[in-house]
C-alpha positions in Angstrom: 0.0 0.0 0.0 1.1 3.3 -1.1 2.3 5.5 2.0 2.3 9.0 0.2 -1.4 9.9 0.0 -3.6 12.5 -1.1 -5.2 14.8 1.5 -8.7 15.8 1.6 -10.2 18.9 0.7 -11.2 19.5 3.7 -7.9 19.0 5.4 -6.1 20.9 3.2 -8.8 24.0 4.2 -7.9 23.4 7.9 -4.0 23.0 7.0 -4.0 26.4 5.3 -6.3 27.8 7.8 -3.4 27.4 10.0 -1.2 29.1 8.3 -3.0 32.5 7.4 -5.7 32.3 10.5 -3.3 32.2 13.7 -6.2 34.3 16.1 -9.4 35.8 15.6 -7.0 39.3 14.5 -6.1 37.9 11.7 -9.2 37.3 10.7 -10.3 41.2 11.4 -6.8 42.1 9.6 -8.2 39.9 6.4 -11.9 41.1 6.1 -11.1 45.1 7.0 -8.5 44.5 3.8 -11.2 43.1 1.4 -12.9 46.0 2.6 -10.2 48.9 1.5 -9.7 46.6 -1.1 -13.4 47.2 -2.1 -13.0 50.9 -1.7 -14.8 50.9 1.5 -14.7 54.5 3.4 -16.9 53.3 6.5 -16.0 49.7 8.5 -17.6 48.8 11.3 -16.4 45.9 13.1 -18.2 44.0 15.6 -16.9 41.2 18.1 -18.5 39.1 21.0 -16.5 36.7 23.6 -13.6 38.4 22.2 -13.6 37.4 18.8 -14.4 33.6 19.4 -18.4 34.0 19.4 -18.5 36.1 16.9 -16.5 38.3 14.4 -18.6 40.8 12.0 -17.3 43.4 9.5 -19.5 45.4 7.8 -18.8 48.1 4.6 -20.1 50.3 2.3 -17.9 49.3 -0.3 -18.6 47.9 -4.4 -20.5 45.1 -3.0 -20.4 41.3 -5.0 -23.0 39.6 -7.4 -24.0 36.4 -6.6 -21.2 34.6 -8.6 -18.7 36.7 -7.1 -19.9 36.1 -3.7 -19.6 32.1 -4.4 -16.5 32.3 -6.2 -15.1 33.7 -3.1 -15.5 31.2 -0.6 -13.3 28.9 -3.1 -9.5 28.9 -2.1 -7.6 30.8 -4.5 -10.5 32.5 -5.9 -9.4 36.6 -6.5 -10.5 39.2 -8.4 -6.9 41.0 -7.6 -4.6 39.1 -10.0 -4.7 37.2 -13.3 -1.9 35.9 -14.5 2.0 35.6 -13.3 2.6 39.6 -13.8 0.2 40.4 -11.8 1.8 38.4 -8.8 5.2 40.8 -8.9 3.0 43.9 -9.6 0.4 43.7 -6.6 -1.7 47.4 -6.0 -4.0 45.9 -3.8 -3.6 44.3 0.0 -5.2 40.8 -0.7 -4.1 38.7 -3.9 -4.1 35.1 -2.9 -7.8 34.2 -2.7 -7.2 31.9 0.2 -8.3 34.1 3.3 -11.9 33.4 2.8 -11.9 29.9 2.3 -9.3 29.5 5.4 -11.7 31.4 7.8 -15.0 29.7 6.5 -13.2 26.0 6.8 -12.8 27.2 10.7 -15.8 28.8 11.5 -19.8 29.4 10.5 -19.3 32.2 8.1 -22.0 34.0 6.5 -21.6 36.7 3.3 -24.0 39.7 2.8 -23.3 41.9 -0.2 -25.3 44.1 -2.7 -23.9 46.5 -4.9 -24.2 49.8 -5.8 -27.7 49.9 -7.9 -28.9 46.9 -7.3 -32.5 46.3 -6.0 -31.5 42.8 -3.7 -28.7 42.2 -2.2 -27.6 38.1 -2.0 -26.6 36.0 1.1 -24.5 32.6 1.4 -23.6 30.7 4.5 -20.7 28.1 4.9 -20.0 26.2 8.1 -16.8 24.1 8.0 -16.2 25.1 4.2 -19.5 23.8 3.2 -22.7 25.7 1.9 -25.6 25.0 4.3 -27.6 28.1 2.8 -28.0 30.4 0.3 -30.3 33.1 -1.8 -32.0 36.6 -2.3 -32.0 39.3 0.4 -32.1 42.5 1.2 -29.6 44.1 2.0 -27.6 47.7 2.2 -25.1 48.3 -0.4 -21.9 47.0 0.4 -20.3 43.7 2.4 -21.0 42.0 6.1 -19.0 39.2 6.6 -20.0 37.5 9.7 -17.7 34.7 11.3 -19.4 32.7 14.2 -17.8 29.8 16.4 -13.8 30.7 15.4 -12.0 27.5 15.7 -15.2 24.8 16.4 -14.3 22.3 14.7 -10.0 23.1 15.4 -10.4 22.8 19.3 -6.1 22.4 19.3 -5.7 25.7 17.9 -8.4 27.3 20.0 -6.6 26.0 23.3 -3.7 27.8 22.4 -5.4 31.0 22.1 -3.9 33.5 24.8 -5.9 35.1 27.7 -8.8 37.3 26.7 -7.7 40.7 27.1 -4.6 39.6 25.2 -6.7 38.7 21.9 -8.9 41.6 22.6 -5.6 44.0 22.4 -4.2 42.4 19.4 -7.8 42.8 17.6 -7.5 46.3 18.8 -3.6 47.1 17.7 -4.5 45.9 13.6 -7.2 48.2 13.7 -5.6 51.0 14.8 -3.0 50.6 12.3 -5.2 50.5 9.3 -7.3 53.1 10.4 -3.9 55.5 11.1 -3.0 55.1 7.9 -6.5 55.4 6.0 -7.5 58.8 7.3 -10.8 59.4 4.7 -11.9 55.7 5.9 -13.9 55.9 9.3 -13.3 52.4 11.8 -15.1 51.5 14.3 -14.7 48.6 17.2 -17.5 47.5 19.2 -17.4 44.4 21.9 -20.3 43.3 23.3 -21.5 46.4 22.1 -19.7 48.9 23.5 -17.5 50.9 21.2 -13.7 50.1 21.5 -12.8 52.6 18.8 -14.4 55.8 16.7 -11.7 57.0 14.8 -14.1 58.8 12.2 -13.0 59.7 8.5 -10.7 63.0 9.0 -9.0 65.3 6.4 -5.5 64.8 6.9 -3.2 62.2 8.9 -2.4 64.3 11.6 -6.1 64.5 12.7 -6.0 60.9 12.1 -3.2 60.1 14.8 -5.0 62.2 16.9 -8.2 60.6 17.2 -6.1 57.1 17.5 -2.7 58.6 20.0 -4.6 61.6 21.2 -4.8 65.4 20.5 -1.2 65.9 22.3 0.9 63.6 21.1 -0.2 64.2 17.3 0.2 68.1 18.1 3.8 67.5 18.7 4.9 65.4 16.2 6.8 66.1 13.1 6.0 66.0 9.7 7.9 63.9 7.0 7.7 64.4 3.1 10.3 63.0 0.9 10.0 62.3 -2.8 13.3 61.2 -4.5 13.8 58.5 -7.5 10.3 56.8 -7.1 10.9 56.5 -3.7 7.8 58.6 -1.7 8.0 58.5 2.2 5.4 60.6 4.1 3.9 60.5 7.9 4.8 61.9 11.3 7.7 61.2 14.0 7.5 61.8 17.3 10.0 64.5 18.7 12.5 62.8 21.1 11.1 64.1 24.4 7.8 61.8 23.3 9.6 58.2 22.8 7.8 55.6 24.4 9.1 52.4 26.8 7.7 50.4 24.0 7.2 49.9 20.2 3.5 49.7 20.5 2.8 53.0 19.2 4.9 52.6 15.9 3.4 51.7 12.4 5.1 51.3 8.7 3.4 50.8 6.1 4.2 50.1 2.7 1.8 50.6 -0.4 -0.4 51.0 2.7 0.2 47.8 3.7 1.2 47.1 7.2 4.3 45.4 7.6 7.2 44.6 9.4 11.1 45.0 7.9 14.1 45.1 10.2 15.5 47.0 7.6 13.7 49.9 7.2 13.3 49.9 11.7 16.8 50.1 11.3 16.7 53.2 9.6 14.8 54.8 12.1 16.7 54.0 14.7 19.9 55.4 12.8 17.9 58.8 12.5 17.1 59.4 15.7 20.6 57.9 17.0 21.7 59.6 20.1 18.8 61.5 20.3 16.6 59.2 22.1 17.4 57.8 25.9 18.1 54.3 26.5 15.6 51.8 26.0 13.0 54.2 24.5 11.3 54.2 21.1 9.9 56.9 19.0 6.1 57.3 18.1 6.0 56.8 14.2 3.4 56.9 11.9 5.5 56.2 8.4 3.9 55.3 4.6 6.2 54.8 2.2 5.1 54.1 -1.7 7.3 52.1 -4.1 7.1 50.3 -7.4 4.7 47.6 -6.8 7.2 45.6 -9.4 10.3 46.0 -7.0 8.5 44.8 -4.6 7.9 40.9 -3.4 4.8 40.9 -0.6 4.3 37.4 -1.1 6.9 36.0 0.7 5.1 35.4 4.1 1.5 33.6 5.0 0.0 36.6 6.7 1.7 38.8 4.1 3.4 40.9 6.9 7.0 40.8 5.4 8.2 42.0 2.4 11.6 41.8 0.1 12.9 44.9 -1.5 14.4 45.1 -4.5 16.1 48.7 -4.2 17.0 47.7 -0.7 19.8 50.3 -0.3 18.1 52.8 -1.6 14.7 53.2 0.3 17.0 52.6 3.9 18.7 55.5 3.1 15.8 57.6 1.6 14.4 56.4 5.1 16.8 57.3 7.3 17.2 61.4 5.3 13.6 61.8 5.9 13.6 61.3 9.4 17.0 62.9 10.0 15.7 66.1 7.8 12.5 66.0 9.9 14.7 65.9 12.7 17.1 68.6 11.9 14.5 71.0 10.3 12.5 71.7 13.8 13.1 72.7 17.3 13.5 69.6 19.2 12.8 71.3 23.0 9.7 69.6 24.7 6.8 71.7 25.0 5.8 72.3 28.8 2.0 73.3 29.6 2.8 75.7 33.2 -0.9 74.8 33.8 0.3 71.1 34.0 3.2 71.7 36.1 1.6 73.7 38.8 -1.4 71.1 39.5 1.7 68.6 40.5 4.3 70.5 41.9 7.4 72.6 41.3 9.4 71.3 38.4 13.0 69.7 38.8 15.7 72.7 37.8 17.5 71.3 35.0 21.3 72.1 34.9 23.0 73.6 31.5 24.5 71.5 29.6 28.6 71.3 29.7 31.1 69.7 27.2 32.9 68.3 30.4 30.9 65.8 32.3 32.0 66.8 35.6 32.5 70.3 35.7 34.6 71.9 38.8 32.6 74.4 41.1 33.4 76.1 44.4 32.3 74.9 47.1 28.7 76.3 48.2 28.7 74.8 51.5 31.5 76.5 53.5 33.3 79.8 53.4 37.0 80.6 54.5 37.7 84.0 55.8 41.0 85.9 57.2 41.0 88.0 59.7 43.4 91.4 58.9 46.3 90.8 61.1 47.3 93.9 62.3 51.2 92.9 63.0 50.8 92.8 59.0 52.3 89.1 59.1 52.4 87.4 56.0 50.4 84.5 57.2 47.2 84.2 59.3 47.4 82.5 63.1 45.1 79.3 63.3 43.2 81.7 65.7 42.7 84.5 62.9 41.6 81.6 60.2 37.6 80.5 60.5 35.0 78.6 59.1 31.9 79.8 58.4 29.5 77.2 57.5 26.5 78.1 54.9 24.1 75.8 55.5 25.5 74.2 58.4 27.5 71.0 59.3 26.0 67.5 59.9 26.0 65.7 63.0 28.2 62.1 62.8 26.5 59.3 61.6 26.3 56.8 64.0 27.3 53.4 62.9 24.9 50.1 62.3 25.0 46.8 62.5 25.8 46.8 58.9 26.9 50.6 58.4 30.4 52.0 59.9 30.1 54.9 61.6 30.3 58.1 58.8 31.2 61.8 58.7 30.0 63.7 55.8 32.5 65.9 54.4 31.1 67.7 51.0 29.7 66.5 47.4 32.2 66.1 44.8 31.4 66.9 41.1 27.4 66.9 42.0 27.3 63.2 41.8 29.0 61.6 45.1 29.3 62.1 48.4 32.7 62.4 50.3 32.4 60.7 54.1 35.5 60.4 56.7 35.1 56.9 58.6 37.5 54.9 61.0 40.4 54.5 58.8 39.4 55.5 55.3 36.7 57.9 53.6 33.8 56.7 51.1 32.5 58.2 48.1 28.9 57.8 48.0 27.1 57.9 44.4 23.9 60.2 45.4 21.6 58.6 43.2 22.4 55.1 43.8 22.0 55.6 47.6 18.7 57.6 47.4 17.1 55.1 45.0 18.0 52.1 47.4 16.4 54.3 50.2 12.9 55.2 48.0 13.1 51.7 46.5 12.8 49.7 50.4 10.9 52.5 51.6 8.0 51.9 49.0 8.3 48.4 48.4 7.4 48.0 52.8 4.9 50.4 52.6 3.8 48.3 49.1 3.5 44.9 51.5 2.1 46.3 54.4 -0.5 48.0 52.3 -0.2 51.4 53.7 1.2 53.2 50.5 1.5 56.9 51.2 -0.4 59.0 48.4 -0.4 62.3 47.2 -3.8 63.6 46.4 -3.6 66.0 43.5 -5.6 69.3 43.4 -5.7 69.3 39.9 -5.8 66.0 38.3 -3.3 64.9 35.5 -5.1 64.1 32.4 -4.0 60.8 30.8 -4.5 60.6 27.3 -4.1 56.7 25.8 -4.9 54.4 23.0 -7.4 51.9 23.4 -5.0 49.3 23.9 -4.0 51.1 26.8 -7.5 52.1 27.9 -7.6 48.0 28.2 -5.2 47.6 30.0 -5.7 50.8 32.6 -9.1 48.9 32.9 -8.0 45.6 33.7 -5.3 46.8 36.2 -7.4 49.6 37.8 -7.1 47.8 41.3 -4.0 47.3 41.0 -2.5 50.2 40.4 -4.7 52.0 43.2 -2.5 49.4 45.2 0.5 51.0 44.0 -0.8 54.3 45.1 -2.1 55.5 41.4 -6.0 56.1 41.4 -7.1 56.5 38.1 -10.7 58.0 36.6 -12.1 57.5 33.3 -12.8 61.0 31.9 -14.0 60.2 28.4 -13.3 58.1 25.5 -9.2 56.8 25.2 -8.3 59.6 28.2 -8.2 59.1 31.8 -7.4 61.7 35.0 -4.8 61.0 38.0 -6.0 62.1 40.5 -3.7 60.9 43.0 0.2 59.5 42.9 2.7 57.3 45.4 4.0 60.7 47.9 7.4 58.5 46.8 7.3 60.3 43.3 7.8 63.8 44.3 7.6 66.3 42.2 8.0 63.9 38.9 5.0 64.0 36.1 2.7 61.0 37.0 2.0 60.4 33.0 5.4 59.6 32.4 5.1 56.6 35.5 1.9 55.0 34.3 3.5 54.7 30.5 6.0 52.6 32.0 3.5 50.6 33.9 1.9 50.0 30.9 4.4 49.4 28.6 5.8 46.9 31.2 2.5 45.1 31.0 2.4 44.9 27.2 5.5 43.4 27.5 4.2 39.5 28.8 1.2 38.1 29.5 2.4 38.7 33.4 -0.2 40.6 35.8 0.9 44.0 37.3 0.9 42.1 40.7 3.7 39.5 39.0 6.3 43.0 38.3 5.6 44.7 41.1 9.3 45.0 42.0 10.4 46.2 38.5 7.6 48.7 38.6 8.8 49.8 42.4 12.0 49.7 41.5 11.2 52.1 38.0 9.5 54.6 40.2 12.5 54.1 43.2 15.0 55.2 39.9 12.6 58.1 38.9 12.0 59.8 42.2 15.5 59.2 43.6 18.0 62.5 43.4 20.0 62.4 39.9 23.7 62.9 39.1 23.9 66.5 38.5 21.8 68.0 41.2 23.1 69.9 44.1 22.4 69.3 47.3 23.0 71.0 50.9 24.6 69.1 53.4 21.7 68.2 55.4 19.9 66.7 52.3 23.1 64.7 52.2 23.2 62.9 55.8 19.5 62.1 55.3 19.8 60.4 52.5 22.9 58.8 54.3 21.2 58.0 57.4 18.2 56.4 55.9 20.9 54.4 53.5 22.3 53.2 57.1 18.8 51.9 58.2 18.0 49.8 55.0 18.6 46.1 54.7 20.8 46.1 51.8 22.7 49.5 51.7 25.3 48.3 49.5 23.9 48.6 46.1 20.9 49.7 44.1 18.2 47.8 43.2 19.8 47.8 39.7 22.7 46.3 41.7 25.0 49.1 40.8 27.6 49.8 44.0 25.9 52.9 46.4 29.9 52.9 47.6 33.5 52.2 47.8 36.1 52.9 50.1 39.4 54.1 50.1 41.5 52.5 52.8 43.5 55.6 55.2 46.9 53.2 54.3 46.1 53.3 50.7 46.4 57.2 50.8 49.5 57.0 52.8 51.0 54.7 50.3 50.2 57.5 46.9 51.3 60.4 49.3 54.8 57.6 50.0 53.7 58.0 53.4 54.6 54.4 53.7 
């Protein structure tokens, strides 16, 4: 008997099915494409049980005749290409005529289309890849596709679904990114029926990213036009001052299809080079338009990847568009004063030197001379004082795990300089303080007795709906972690009260990183608590550069004394060294 044999119909439907249908997203990504493939300018999609019940995407697009609408239920089916040239000169987003026939061999899936001038509409139903019904109706000009029972009859690749909210965000994210880059097309989301997203049609793309990233961010980002060998890029950056803890917030598009190329990220990155701070990525909304021909989009089963022919030349058309957009505006942040005085005094910010630690005179202690009236050259010990500006500190008594400390003076505005019993320490300020707030918080964070810091004026919070999920889902938890949060409209939110542990620093900025550390895994907030404490420990905790008075010194000292682990930061960068008395005496061949 033969071993190679040929597979059924119906198994080959599930097999490819498994390739282009990974989660009910993909299935939204495939319809809302047919649809702006179908010149759609209004899609409304609706979901229930998080896409698993049901997925339905309605349009106002061309519509299908009853042939059309059973032709495309067949696998490989397409109105979008005919023959082999087509394949390497692709305009539209779908081509392979295989999306359809994967989601209906999955699922229950019901068509409704009439076109444009057409008194009936016609309506076909498919469950498992077979008709079950079909006929007249009527119907309103355009296309719902409705998919019911996602994965029924494929209950392996329903159990590997991931949580809830996780599909629910990932349904979210490829809607946003089609409707950033289709401004005249209005989107919207609804879930068991209430709306998600209403990003309406809008005249321009700024308007556009404002209705998805907020009126503030898209207010502040910058403009990119570059047109150069049939090479077009156009969108908007983010100024450095808005980069982001995560890439969440960052769309390219090709041909206005969404995709992803290390390549062209690459570019990006090279633009913005120095200018951004570790670990933080730019907001980016970027289209680019090139020769369909020099082009290859089909290359990956969800058509997400792409090969480019001109390589080279689009990376670096890439890169001078953002650096242009870059160099051609004033990169200082914008600061609202209303903002800063609901929270607090903001930090003073030091000018910038070419020397990283620049020499000043000391502030904390004056030396006079008295006149000598024998006209001596040189004072008497008696005739020489010190007067103190600010005061001396007391001793610091020593610990069980702390040697007793003297604090001398800050050197270069970054350590401290302490005498101890045969040797002196140099103390990194910021270090020290951050082990301080980061043992303080995290025992007020298990003991439940978080000090907070109501704010007369809340902070307003504006967010995507991804991260309107998420603030949703961990709105206990981050009342835990002193942040109490209210919903103040659609996609916006108002602090009204902060951890006391923050200070004077911008609450916004804090709550981003929560969130972006939750995007991250499918970990809850209470799983990275102590990466968030220790975030907020870094944040609040006094930074290399600032000045402070003696007594600001020994407290910080004195509470470093009293913690459990004084020796490092919670980064586990030192908080000290010493210098040994007999290692001076050695350099000064005192010994």
């Amino acid at each position: 008997m033969p071993k190679i044999q040929l597979l059924s119909e119906d198994l080959i439907n599930k097999i490819a099915a498994g390739e282009v249908i990974e989660r009910p997203a993909s299935v939204v990504k495939e319809l809302m494409e047919n649809s702006l493939d179908a010149k759609a300018t209004s899609i409304i999609i609706e979901i229930e049980n998080y896409g698993k019940d049901l997925i339905s995407v309605r349009d106002n697009g061309e519509g299908m005749d009853e042939t059309d609408a059973r032709n495309s239920m067949v696998r490989h089916a397409t109105s979008k290409i005919k023959d082999v040239q087509d394949l390497f000169s692709i305009h539209t987003l779908g081509f392979r005529g295989e999306a359809l026939a994967s989601i209906a061999a999955v699922s229950t899936m019901s068509i409704t289309t009439k076109q444009q001038g057409r008194m009936e509409g016609f309506q076909i139903t498919m469950e498992a890849g077979r008709i079950i019904q079909e006929g007249i109706i009527g119907a309103e000009e355009g296309t719902t596709i409705q998919i019911k029972n996602l994965f029924f009859n494929t209950p392996a690749r329903k159990k590997f679904l991931k949580t809830d909210s996780v599909e629910l965000r990932h349904i979210i994210d490829v809607i946003q990114r089609y409707a950033l880059i289709n401004h005249q097309v209005s989107f919207r989301l609804l879930h068991q029926g209430n709306e998600l997203i209403n990003s309406p049609s809008m005249a321009d793309l700024r308007s556009k990213v404002a209705s998805i990233y907020g009126i503030k961010a898209a207010k502040e980002m910058l403009g990119v036009q570059y047109d150069h060998e049939g090479i077009r890029i156009y969108g908007l950056v983010g100024k450095p001052s808005q980069s982001r803890n995560d890439k969440s917030q960052q769309a390219i598009f090709v041909n206005k299809r969404w995709i992803k190329n290390e390549d062209i990220s690459t570019a990006v990155y090279d633009a913005y080079h120095s200018l951004l701070f570790v670990n933080t990525h730019p907001l980016l909304v970027l289209g680019l338009e090139l020769d369909p021909a020099r082009i290859d989009v089909n290359v990956h089963p969800t058509k997400s990847e792409i090969k480019i022919e001109q390589k080279e030349a689009v990376v670096n058309a890439v890169f001078t568009a953002i650096k242009e957009a870059l160099q051609s505006h004033n990169l200082t942040p914008t600061v609202e004063m209303e903002e800063q005085l609901t929270f607090g005094t903001p930090r003073r910010t030091l000018p910038k030197t070419g020397i990283k630690y620049a020499f000043d005179s000391s502030a904390q202690a004056v030396f006079t001379v008295n006149e000598s009236s024998s006209g001596s050259e040189y004072a008497s010990a008696e005739e020489v004082s010190i007067a103190p500006e600010q005061g001396f500190p007391e001793d610091i008594p020593a610990t069980v795990a702390f040697p007793a400390l003297k604090i001398l003076g800050q050197v270069h505005k970054t350590f401290f300089v302490a005498e101890t019993a045969g040797g002196v320490f140099f103390i990194d300020q910021h270090a020290a303080h951050e082990r301080v707030l980061y043992e303080q918080f995290l025992e007020q964070y298990m003991t439940q007795r978080i000090e907070v810091q109501q704010l007369l004026q809340g902070e307003v919070l504006e967010c995507t709906p991804t991260e309107r999920m998420l603030i949703i889902e961990h709105k206990m938890a981050l009342e835990q972690l002193g942040f109490r949060v209210e919903d103040f409209g659609q996609n916006t939110f108002v602090v009204k009260s902060v951890p006391l542990i923050l200070g004077r620093q911008q609450p916004q900025a804090m709550v981003y990183e929560i969130i972006a550390l939750l995007r991250e895994g499918k970990q809850k907030l209470q799983d990275r608590k102590e990466e968030i404490i220790t975030r907020m420990a870094c944040r609040a905790a006094v930074m290399a550069g600032d000045t402070l008075t003696n007594i600001q010194m020994e407290d910080i000292v004195r509470d470093l004394a009293t913690k459990k682990d004084p020796y490092t930061c919670p980064h586990g960068r030192p908080t000290m060294i010493k210098t040994q008395a007999e290692e001076l005496e050695k350099k000064f061949k005192r010994k």
